[in-house]
Backbone of each chain as ProteinMPNN parsed JSONL, in Angstrom:
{"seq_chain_A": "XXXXXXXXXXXXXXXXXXXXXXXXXXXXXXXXXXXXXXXXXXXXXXXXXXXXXXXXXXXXXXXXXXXXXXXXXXXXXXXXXXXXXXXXXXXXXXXXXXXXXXXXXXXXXXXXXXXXXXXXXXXXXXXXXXXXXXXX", "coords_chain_A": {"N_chain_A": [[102.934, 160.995, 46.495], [101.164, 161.71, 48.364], [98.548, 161.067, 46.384], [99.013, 158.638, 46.582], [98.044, 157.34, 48.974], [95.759, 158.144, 49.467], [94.575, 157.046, 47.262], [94.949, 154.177, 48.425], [93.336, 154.374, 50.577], [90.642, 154.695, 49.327], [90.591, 152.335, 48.07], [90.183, 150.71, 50.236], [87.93, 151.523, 51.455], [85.359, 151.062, 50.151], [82.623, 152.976, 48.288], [80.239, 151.595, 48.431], [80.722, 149.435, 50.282], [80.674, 151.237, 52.767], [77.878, 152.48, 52.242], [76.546, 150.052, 52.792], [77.314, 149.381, 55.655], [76.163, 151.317, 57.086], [73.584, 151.497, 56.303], [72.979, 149.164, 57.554], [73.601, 149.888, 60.139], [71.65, 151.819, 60.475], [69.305, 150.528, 60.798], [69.527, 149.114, 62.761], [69.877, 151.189, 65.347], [67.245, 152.297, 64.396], [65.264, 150.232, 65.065], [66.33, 149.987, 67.575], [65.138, 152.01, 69.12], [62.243, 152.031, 67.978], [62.037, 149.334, 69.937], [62.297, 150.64, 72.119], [60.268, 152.18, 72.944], [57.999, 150.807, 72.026], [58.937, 148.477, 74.53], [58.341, 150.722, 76.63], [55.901, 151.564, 76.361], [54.495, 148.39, 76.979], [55.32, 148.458, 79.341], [54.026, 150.809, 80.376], [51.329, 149.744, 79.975], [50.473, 147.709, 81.562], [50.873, 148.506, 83.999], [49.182, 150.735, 83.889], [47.2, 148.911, 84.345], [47.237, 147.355, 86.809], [47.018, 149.367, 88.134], [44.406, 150.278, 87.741], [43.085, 147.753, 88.84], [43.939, 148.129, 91.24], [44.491, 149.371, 94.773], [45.139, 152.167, 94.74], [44.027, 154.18, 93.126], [44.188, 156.941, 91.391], [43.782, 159.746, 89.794], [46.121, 161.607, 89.497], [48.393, 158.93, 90.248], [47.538, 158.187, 87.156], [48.506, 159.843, 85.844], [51.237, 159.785, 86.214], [52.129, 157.781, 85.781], [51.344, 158.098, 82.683], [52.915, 159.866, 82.217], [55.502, 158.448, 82.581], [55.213, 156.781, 80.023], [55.662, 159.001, 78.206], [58.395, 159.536, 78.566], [59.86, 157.613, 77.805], [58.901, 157.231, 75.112], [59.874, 159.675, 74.21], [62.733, 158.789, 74.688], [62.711, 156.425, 72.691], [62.78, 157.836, 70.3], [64.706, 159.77, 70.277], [66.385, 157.917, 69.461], [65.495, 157.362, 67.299], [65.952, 159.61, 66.351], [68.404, 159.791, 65.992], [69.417, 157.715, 63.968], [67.662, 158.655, 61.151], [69.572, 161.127, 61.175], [71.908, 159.694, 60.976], [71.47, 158.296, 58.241], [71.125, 160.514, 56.595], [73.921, 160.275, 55.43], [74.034, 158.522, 53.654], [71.854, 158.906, 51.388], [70.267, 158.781, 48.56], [68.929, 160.258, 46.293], [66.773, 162.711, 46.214], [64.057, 162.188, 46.652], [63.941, 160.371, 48.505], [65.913, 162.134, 50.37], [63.813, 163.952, 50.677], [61.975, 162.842, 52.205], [63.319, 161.487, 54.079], [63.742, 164.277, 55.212], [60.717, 164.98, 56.313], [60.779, 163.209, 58.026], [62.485, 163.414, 59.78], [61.241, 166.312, 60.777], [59.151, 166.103, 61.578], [59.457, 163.978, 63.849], [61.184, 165.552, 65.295], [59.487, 167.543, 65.801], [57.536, 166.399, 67.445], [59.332, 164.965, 69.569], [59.829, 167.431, 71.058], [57.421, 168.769, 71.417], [56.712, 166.937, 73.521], [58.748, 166.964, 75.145], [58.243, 169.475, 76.659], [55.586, 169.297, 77.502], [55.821, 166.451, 79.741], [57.67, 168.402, 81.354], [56.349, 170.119, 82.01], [54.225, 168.588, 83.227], [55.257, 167.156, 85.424], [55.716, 168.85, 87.303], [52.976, 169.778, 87.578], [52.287, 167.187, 89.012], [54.001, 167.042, 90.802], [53.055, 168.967, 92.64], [51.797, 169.877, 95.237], [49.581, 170.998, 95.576], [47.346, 170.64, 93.92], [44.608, 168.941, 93.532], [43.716, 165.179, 94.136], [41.797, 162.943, 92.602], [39.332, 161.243, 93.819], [38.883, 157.148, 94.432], [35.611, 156.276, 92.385]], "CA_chain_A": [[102.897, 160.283, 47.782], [100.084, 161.961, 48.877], [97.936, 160.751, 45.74], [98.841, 157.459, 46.578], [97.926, 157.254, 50.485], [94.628, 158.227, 49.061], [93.979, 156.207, 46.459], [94.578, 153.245, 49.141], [92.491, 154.723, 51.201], [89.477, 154.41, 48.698], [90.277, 151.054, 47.909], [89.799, 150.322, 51.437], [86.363, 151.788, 51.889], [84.65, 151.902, 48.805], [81.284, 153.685, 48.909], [79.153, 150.574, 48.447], [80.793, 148.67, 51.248], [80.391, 152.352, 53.382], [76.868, 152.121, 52.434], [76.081, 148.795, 53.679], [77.415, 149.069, 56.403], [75.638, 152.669, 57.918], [72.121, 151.22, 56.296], [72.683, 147.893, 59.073], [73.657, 150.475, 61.505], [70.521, 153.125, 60.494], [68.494, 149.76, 61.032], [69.561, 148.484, 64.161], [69.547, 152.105, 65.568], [65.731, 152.502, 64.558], [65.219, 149.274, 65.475], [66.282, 149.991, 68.711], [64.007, 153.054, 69.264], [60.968, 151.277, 68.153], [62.142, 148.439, 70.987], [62.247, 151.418, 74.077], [59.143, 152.77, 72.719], [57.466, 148.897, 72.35], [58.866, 147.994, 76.093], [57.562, 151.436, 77.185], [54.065, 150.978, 75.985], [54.105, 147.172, 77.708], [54.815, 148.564, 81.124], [52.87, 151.2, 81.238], [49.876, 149.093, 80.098], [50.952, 147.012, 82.39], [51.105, 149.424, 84.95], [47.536, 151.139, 83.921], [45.914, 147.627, 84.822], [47.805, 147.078, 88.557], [46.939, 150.375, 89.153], [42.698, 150.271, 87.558], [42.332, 146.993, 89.845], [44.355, 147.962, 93.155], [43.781, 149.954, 95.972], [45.908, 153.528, 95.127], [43.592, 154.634, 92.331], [44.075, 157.988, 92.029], [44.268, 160.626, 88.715], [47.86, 161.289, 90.05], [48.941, 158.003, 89.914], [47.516, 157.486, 86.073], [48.938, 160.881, 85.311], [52.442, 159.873, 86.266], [52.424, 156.585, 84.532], [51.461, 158.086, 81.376], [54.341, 161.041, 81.943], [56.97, 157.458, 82.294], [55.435, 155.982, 79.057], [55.992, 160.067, 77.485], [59.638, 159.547, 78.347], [60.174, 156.165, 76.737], [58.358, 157.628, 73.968], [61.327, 160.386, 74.047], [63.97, 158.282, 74.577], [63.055, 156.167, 71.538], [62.39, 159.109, 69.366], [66.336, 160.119, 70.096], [67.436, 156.462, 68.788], [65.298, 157.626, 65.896], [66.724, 160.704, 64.778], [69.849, 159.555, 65.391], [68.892, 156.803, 62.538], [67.571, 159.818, 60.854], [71.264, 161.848, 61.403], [73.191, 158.433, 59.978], [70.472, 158.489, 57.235], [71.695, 161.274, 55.294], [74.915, 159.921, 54.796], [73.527, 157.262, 52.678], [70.212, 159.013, 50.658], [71.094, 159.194, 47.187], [68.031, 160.899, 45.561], [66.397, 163.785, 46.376], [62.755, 161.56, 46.816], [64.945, 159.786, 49.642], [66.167, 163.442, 51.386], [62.497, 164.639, 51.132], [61.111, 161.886, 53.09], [63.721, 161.655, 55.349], [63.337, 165.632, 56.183], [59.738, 165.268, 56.736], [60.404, 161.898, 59.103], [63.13, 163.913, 61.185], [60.85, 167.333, 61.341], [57.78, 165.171, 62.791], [60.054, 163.204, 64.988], [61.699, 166.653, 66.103], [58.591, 168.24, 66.648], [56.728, 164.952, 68.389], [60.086, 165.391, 70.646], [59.608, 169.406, 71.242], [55.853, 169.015, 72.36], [56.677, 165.734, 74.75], [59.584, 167.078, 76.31], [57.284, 170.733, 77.182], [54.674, 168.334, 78.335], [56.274, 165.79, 80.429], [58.194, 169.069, 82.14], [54.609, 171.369, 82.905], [53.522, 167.762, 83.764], [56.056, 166.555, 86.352], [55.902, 170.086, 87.989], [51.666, 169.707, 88.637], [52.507, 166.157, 89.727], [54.858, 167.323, 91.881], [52.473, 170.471, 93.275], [51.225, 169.174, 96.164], [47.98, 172.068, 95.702], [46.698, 170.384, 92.977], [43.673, 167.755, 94.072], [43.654, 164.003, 93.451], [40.768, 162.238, 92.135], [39.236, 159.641, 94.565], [38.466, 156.345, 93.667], [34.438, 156.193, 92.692]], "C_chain_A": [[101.501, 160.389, 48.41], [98.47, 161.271, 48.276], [97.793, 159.254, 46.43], [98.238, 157.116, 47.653], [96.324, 157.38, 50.145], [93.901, 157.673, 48.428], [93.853, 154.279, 47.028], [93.888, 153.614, 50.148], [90.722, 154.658, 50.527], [89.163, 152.839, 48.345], [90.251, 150.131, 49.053], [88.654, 150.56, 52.075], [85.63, 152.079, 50.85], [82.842, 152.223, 48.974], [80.736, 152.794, 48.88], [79.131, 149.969, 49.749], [79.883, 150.02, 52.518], [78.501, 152.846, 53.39], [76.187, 151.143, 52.902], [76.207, 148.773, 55.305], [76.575, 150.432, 57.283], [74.318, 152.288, 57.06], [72.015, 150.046, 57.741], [72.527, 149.0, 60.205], [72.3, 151.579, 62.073], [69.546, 152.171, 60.528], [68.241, 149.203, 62.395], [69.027, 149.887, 65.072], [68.061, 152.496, 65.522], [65.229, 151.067, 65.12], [65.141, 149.316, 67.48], [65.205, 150.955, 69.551], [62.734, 152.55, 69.044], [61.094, 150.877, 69.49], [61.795, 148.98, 72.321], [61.04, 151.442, 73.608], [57.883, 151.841, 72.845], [57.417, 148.841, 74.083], [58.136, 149.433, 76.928], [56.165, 151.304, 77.118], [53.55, 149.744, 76.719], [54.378, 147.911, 79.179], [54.129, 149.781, 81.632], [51.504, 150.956, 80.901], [50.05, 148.912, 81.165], [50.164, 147.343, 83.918], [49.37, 150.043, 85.396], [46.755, 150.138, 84.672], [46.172, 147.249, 86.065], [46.722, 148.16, 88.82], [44.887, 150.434, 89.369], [42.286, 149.092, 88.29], [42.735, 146.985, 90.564], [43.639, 149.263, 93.675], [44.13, 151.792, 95.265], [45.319, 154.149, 93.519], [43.686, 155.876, 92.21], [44.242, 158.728, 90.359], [45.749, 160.922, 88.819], [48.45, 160.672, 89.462], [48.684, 158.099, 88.118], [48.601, 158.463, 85.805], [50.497, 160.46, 85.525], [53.152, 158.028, 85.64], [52.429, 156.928, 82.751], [52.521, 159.48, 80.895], [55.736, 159.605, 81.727], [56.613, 156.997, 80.877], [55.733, 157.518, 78.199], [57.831, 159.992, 77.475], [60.326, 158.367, 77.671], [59.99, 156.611, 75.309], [59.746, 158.745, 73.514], [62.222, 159.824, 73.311], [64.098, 157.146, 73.264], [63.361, 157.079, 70.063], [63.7, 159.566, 69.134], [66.711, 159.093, 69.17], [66.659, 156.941, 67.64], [65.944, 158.596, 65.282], [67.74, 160.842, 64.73], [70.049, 158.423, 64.285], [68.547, 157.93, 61.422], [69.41, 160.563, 60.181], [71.839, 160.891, 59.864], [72.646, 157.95, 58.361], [71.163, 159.05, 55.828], [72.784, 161.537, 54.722], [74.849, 158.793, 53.203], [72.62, 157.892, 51.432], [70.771, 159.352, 49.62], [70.046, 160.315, 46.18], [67.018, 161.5, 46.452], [64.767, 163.25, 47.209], [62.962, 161.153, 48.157], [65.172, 160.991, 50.657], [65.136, 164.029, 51.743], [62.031, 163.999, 52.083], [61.434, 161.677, 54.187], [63.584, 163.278, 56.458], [62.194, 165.915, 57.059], [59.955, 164.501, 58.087], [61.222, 162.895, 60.003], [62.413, 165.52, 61.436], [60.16, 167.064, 61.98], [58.607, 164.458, 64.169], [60.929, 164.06, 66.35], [60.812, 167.503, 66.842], [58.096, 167.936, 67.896], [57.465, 165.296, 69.891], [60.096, 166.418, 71.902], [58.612, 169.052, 72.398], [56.144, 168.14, 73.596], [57.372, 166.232, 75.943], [58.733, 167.977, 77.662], [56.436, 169.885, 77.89], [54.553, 167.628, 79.876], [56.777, 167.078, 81.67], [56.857, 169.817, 83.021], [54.071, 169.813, 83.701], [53.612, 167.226, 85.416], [55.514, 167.897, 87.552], [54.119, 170.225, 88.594], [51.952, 168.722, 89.434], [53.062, 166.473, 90.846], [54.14, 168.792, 92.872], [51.675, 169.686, 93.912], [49.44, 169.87, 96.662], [47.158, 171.118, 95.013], [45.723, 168.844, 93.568], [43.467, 166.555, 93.56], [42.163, 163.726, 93.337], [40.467, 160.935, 93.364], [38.425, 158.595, 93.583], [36.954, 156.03, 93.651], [34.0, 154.853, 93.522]], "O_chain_A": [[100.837, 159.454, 48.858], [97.516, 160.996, 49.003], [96.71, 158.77, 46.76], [97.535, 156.166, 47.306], [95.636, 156.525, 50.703], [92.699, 157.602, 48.681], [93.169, 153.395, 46.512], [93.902, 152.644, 50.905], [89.749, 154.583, 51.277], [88.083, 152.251, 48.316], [90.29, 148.911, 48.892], [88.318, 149.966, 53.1], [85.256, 153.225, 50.6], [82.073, 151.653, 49.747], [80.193, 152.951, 49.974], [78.095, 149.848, 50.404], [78.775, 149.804, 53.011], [77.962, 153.421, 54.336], [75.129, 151.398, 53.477], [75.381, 148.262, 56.062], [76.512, 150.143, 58.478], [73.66, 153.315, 57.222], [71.204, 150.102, 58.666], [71.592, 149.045, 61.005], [71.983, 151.989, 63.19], [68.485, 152.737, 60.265], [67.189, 148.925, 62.971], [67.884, 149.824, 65.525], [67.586, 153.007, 66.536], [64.454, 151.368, 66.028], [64.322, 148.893, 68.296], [64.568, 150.55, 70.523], [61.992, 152.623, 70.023], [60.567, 151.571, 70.359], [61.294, 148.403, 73.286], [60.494, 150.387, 73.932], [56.937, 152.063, 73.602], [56.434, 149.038, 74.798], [57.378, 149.167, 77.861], [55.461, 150.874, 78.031], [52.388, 149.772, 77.126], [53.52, 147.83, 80.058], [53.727, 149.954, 82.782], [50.583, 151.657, 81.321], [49.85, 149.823, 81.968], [49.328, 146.761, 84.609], [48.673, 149.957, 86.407], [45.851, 150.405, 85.463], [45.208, 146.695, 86.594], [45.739, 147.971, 89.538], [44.218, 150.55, 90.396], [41.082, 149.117, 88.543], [42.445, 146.02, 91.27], [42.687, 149.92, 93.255], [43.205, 152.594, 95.395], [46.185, 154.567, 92.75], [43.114, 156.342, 93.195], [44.983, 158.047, 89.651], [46.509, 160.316, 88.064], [49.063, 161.019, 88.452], [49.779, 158.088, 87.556], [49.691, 157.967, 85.521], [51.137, 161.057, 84.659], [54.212, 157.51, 85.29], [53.091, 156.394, 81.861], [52.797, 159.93, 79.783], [56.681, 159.717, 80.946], [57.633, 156.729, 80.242], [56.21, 157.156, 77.123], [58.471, 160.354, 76.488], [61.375, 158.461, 77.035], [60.83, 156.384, 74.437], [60.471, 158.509, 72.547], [62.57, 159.957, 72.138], [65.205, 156.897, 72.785], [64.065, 156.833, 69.083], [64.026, 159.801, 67.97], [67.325, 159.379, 68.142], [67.418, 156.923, 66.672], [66.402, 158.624, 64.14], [68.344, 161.583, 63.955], [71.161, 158.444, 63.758], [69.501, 158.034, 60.651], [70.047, 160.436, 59.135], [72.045, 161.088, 58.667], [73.339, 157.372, 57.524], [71.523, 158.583, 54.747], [73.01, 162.422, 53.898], [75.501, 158.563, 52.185], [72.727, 157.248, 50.389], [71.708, 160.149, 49.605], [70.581, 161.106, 45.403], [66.474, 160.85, 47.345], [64.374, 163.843, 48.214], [62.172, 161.569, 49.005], [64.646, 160.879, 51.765], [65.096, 164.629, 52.817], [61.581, 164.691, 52.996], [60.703, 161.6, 55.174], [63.433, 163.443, 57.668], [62.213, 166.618, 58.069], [59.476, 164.935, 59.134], [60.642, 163.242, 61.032], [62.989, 166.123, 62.341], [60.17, 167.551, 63.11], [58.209, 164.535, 65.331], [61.221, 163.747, 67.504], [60.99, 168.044, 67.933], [58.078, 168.569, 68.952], [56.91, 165.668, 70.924], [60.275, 166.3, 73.114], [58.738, 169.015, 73.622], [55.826, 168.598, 74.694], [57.063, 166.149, 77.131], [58.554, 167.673, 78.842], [56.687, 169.799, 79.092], [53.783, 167.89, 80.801], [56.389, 166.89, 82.823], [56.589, 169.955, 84.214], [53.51, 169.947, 84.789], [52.745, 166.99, 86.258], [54.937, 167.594, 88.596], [53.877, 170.645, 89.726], [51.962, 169.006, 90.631], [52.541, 166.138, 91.91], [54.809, 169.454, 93.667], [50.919, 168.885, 93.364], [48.587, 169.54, 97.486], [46.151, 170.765, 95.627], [46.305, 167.831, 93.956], [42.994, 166.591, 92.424], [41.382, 164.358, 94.048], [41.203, 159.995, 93.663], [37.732, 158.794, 92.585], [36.587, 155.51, 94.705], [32.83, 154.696, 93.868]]}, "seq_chain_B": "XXXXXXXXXXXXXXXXXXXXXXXXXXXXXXXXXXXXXXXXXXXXXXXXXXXXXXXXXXXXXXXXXXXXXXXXXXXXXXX", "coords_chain_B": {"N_chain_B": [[61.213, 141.949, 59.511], [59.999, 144.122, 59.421], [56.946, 143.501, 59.682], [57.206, 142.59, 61.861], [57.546, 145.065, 63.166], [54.665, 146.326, 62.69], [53.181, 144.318, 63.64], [53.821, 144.426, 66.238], [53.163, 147.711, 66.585], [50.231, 147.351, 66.128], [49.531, 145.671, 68.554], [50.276, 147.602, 70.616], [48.62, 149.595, 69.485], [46.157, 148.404, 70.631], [46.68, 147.876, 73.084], [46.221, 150.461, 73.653], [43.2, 151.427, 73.73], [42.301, 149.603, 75.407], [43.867, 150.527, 77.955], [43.095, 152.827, 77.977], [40.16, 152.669, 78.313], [40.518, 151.432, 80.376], [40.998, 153.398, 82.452], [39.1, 155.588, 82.283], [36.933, 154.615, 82.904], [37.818, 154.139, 85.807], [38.238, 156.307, 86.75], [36.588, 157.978, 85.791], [36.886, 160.286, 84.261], [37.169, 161.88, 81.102], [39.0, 163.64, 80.503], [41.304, 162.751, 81.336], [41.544, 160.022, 80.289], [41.682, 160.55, 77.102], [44.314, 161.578, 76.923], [45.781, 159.083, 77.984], [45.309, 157.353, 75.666], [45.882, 158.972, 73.356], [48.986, 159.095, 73.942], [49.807, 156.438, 73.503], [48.525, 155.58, 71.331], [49.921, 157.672, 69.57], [52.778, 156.183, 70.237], [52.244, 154.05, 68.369], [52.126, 154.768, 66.057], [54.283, 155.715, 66.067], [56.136, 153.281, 66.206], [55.256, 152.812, 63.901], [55.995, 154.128, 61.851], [58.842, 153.547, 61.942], [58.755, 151.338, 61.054], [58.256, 151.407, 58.165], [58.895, 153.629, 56.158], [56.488, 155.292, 54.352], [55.488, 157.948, 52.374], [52.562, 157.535, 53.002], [52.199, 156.239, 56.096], [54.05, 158.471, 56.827], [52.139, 161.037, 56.64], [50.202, 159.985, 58.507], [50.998, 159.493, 60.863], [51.82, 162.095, 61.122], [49.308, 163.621, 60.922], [48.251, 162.04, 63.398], [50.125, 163.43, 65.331], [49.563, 166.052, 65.117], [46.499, 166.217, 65.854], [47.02, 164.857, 68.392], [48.116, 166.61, 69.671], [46.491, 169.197, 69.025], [43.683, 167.978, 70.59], [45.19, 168.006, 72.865], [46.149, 170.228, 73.835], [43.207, 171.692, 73.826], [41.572, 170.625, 76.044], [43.935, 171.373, 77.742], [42.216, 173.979, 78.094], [39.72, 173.958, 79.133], [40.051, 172.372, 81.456]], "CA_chain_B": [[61.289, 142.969, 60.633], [58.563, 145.063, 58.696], [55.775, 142.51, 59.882], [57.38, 142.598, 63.355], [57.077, 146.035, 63.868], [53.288, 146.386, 62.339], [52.316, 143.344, 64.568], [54.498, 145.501, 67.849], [52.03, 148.669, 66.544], [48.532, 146.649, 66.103], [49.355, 145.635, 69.965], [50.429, 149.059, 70.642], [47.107, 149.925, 69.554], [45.163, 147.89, 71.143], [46.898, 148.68, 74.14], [45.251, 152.284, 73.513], [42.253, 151.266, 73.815], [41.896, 149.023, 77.013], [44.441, 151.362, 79.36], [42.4, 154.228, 78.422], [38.917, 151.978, 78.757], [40.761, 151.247, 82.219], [41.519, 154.867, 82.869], [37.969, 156.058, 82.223], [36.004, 153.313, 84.264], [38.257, 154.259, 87.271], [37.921, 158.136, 87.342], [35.376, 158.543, 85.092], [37.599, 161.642, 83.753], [37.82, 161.61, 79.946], [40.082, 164.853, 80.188], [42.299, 162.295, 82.035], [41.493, 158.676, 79.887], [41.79, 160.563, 76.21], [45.55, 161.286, 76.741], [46.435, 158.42, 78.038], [44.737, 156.726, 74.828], [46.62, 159.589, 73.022], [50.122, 158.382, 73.781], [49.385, 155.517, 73.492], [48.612, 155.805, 69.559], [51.405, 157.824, 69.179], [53.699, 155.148, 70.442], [52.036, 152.933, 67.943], [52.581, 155.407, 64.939], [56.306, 155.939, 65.937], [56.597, 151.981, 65.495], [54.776, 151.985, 62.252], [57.161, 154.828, 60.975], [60.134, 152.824, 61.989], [58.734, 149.984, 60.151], [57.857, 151.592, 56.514], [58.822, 155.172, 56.098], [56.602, 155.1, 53.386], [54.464, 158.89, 52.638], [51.716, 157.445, 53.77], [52.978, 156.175, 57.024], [54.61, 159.578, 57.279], [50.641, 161.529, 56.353], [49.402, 159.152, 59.561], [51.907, 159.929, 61.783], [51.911, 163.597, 61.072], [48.119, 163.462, 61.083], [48.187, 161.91, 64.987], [50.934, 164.403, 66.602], [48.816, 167.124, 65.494], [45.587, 165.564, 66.282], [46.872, 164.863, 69.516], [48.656, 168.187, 70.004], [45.394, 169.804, 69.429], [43.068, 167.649, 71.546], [46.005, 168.275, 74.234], [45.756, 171.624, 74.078], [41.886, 172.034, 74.159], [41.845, 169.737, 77.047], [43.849, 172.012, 79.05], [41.718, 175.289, 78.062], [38.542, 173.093, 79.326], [40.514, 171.985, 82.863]], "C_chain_B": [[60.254, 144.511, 60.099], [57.52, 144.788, 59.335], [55.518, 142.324, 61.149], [56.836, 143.671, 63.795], [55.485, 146.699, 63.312], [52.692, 145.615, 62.957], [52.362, 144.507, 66.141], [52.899, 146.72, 67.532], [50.798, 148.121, 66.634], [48.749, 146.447, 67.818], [49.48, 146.88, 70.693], [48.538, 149.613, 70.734], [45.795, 149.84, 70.174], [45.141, 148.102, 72.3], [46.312, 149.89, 74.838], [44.071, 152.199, 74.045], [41.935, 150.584, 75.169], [42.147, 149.883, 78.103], [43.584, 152.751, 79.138], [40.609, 154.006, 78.542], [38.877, 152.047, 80.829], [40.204, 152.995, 82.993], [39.892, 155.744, 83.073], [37.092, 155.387, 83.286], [36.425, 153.948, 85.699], [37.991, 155.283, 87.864], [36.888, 158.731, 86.465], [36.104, 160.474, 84.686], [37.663, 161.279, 82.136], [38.516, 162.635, 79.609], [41.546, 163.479, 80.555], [42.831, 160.451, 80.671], [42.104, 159.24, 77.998], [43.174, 160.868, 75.838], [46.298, 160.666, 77.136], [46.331, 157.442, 76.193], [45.43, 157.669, 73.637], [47.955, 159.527, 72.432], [50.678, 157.42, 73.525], [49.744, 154.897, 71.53], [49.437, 155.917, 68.846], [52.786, 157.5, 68.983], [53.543, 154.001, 69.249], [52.579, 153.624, 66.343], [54.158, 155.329, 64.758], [56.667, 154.586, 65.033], [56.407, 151.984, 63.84], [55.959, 152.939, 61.085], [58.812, 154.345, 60.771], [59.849, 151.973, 61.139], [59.01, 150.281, 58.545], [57.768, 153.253, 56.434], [58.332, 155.483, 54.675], [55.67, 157.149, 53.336], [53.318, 158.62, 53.079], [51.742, 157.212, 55.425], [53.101, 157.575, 57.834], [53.174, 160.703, 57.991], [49.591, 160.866, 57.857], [49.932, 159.599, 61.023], [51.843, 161.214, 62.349], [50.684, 163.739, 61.696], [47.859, 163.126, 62.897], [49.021, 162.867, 65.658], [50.027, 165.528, 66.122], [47.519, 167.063, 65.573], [45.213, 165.911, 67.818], [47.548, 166.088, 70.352], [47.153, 169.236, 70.511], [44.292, 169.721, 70.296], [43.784, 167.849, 72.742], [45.885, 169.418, 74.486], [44.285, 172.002, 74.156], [41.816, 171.649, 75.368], [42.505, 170.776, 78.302], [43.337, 173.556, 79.066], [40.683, 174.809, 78.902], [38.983, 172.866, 81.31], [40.8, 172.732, 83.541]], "O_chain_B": [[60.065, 145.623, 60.592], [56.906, 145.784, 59.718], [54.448, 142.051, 61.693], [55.897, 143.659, 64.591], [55.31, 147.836, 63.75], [51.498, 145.888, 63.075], [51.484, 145.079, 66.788], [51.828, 146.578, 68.122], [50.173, 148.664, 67.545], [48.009, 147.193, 68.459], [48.564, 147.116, 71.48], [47.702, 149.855, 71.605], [44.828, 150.595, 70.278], [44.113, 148.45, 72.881], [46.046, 150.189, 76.003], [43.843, 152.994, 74.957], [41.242, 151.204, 75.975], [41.336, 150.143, 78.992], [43.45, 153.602, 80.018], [39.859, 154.946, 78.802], [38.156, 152.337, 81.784], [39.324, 153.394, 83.756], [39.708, 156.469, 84.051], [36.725, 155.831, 84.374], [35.604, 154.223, 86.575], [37.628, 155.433, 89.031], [36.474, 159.888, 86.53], [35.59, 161.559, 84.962], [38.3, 160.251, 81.905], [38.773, 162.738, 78.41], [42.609, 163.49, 79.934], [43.94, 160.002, 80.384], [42.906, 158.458, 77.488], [43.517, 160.595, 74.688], [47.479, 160.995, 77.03], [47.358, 156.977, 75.698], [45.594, 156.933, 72.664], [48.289, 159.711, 71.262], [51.888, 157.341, 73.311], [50.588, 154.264, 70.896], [49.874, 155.201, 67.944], [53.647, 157.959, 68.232], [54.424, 153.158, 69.082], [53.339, 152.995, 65.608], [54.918, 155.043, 63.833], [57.152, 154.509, 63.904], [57.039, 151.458, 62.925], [56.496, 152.609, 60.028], [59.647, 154.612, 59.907], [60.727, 151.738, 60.308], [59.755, 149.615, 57.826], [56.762, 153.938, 56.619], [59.127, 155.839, 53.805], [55.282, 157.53, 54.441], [52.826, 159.564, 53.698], [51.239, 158.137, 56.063], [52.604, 157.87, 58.921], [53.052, 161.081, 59.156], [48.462, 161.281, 58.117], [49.292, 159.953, 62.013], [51.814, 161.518, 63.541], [50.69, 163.966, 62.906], [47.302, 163.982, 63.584], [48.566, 163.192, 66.755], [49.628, 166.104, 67.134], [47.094, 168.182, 65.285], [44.3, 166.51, 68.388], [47.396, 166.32, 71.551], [46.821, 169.748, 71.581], [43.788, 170.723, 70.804], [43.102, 167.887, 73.765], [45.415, 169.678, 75.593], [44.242, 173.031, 74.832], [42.076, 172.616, 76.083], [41.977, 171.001, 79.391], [43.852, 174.354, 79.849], [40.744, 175.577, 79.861], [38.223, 173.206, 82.217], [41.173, 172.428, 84.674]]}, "name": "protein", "num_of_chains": 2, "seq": "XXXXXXXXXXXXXXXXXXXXXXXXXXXXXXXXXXXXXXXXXXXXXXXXXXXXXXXXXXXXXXXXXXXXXXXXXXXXXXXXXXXXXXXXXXXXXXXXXXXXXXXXXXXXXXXXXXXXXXXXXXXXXXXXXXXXXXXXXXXXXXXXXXXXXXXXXXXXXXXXXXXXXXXXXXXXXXXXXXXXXXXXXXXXXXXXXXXXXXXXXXXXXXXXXXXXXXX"}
């Protein structure tokens, strides 16, 4: 009984289909992480160039534009190594698991340093001791 | 979607270069202009690793976070 429940159970997901379908999903998923990481990068160009031809020039200000494009940078970096994660359901050869280990230790590290960063960063930003830059 | 995200990085890149052109001009700080120009990069690498996880790719990638790790950290021994 039990054999059998099982053996329709394989012929209902057979590994090929089960691969196809978690490579689309480990595509869209990085896919999407590029996309934050992309739209992050456009607004805080964006952002850099309001701010280098208006009035409120200040070290400050750049400094806390380029802490929002560090968290974009994050938050794609998650959609990556959860692409990554769904990854090593799929990798069939060893050449495949190496490459992916290296991509999710860089992408874990990249993570590590940004988060540390962004946090010591927010915390001068937010220290009202610390002296702005006027505009020359 | 290879071609897409290597075009996305080349703008990325270029990006790098103007906002931290901007960034310099304004405050004349290059403690302040070389990590915006920094993240910048790094944003452009991520893309290119999404695009083609190929070892090289990977060797470029790697190569910029500790690049810019290390210029980040000198940077604030210096400040």
């Amino acid at each position: 009984m039990g054999d059998r429940v099982l053996a329709a159970d394989i012929e209902l997901l057979p590994a090929s289909t089960l691969r196809d379908v978690v490579d689309v999903l480990v595509q869209l998923i990085e896919a999407a992480g590029a996309l934050i990481i992309f739209a992050g990068a456009v607004i805080a160009f964006v952002r850099f160039l309001r701010t280098g031809v208006g009035m409120q020039r200040s070290a400050r200000e750049f400094a806390t534009i380029r802490l929002s494009l560090g968290r974009f940078l994050v938050l794609g970096l998650e959609f990556q190594l959860a692409g990554d994660v769904l990854r090593t359901a799929i990798s069939p050869s060893f050449e495949e698991i190496g490459q992916l280990a290296a991509i999710a230790t860089i992408r874990t590290a990249l993570n590590y340093f940004l988060s540390r960063e962004i946090a010591r960063e927010r915390a001068e930003i937010e220290d009202p001791t610390v002296p702005q830059v006027a505009p020359p | 979607m290879t071609d897409l995200l290597n075009m996305a990085s080349l703008l990325v890149t270029a990006a790098a270069v103007i906002a931290a052109t901007v960034v310099l001009a304004t405050t004349r700080l290059l403690a302040l202009a070389l990590p915006v120009f920094l993240e910048f990069v790094t944003a452009a690498g991520l893309i290119r690793l999404a695009a083609e996880p190929t070892w090289m790719s990977l060797l470029m990638a790697a190569s910029i976070v500790a690049v810019r790790r290390f210029i980040v950290a000198g940077l604030r021994v210096h400040t």
